[in-house]
C-alpha positions, 0 to 999 in steps of 0.5 A, spaced: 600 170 766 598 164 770 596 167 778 597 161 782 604 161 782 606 165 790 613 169 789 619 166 792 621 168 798 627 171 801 628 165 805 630 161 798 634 154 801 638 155 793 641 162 795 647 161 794 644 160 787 641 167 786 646 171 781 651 166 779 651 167 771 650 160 770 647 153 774 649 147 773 645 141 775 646 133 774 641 128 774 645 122 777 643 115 777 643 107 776 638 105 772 637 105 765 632 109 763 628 115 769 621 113 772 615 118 770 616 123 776 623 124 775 623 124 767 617 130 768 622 133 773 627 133 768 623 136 762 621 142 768 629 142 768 629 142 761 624 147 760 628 153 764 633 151 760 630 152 754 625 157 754 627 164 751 634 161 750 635 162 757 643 161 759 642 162 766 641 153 766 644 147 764 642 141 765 645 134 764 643 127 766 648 121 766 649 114 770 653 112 774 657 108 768 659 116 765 661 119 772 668 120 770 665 125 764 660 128 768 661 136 768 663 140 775 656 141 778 652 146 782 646 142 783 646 134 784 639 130 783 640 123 786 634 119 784 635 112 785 638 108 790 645 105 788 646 098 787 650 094 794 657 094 788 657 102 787 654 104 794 660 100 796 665 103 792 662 110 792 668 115 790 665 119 784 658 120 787 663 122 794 666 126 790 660 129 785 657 131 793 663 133 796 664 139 789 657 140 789 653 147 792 646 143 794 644 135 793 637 133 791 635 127 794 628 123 791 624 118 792 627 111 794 635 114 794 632 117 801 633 111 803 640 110 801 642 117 804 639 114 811 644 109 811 651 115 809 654 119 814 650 125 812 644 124 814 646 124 822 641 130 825 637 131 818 630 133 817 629 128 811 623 127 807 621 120 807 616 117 802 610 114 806 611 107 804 618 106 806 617 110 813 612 103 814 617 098 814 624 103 816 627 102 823 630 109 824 635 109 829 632 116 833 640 118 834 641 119 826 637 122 821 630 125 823 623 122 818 618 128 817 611 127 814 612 133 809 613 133 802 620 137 801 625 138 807 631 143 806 637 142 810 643 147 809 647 143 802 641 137 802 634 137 800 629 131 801 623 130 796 618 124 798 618 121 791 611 121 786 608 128 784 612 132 790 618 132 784 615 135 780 613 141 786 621 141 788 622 142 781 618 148 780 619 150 786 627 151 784 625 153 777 621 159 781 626 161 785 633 160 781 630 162 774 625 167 777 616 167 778 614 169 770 619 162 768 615 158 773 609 160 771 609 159 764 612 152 765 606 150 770 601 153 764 605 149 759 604 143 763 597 145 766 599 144 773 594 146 777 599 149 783 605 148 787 605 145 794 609 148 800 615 144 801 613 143 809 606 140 806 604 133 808 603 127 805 597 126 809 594 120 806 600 116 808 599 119 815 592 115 816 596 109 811 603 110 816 601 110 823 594 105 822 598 099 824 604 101 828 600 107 832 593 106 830 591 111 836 595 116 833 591 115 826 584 116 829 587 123 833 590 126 826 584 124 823 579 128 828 584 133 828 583 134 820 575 133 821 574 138 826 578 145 824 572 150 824 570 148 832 578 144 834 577 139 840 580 140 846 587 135 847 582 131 853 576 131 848 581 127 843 584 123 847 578 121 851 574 119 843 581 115 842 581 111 849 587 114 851 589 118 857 592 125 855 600 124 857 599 117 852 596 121 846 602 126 848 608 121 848 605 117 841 604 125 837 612 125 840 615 119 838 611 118 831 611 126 829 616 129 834 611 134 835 606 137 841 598 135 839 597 142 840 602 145 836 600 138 831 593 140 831 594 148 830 599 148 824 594 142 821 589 148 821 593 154 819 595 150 813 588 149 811 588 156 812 594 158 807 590 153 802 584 159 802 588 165 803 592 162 796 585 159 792 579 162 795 577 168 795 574 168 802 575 175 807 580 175 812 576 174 818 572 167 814 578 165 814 580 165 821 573 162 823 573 157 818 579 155 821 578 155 828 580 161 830 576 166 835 579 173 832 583 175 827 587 177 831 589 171 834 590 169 826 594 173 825 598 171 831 598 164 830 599 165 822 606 170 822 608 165 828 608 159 825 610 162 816 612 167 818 608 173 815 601 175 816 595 173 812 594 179 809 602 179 807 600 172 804 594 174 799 598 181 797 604 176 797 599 173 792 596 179 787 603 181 787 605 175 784 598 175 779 600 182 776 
């Protein structure tokens, strides 16, 4: 049984998934054949269907040409734009989203849900790359850094290897822990990333050009996370003043610097607690913070459990 696979929390974005008898999910697209990440998604997919005989899931992937004969569905996976003529003339796909209980949205189909009226308000995983070249009206959908965001019917995956992590992530969630972990082992993958991870290489890549300021600050962030920088200390080996770096962390990640630079630690944090085997106490100080009190204040408020909760969490799941 592998150990690095965390039990599901009871906060699942797929609980009204949980006791049904049985999952439908629908992989829909345009294109003729899935590229590499959306067909290892479907083999997960696949794989919780199929190991031990499981009847608890059904999975079926068709193109548009068959939306006439595609099945009722729980859950629909959209992972590729649509050309102009079917965006145009979207009555299946309407009407497969409006029926479904949850729809997944991948890669560059993100981009095709910014432009619909379901984006309005939604936090939504973006890839990087596309975020680059994006004008985002602020009024509509809200771009997040991170890798998978849930919001309410509707989940937005960045693309790449982060399908593979949503796919788990369902399998452990909806199929249950031991499920999960047997298809990581199968596929030697080493862990499954938090929905609320970044994509941090594109934050560096994202910002250099249209905020560069904002990069060089996240990068200080990232490299000083066992003694953190003042908010003037940042600003000032930046070259801005402490309300300019405020206004940019605000326009471009619609956050405070302070809250930023906090999770960024916390996150590196919840990555020991889960792979090392470093105390408590080293944990809080190899992430900045002076006390263990003030870990554990810091680590509930922003997950929502404790760092021990989170370790037993772990060994419960290792067992």
């Amino acid at each position: 049984m592998s150990a690095r696979i965390e039990t599901a929390v009871s906060g699942t974005p797929w609980r009204k998934l949980l006791g049904a008898p049985r999952t439908e999910v629908l992989l829909y697209g345009w294109g003729a054949a899935m590229p590499p990440e959306i067909a290892l998604l479907h083999k997960i997919l696949q794989l919780g269907q199929t190991l031990g005989g499981n009847p608890g899931m059904r999975v079926t992937a068709a193109l548009a040409a068959q939306a006439h004969a595609c099945p009722p569905c729980d859950v629909l996976v959209l992972w590729e734009q649509p050309p102009p003529v079917a965006a145009a003339a979207a009555g299946p796909l309407d009407e497969l989203i409006d029926r479904a209980t949850y729809v997944i949205v991948i890669g560059n189909a993100v981009l095709w849900l910014l432009g619909t009226r379901w984006s309005a308000g939604m936090r939504v995983a973006l890839h990087w790359h596309d975020a680059m070249i994006l004008d985002t009206p602020a009024d509509k959908a809200i771009l997040s850094p991170a890798i998978i965001e849930h919001t309410g019917k509707w989940t937005t995956c960045c693309g790449g290897t982060a399908a593979v992590d949503l796919a788990l992530g369902f399998v452990r969630d909806v199929l249950g822990t031991q499920m999960a972990s047997t298809i990581q082992d199968l596929l030697c993958i080493e862990r499954i990333r938090a929905p609320e991870e970044r994509q941090r290489v594109a934050l560096q890549t994202q910002f250099s050009g249209l905020a560069p300021k904002l990069s060089e600050a996240v990068a200080l962030m990232e490299a000083n996370i066992e003694e953190p920088l003042q908010a003037e200390e940042i600003a000032s080996l930046v070259g801005v003043s402490r309300r300019q770096l405020e206004r940019l962390f605000k326009q471009h990640l619609n956050a405070v610097p302070s809250r930023y630079y906090l999770e960024i630690r916390l996150e590196k944090a919840r990555r020991l607690l889960r792979e090392s085997r470093h105390s408590l106490l080293q944990i809080g100080l190899m992430c900045g913070f002076s006390s263990g009190s003030h870990f554990s204040t810091s680590y509930r408020t922003v997950f929502g459990l404790t760092p021990r909760e989170e370790r037993q969490r772990m060994l419960r799941a290792a067992a």
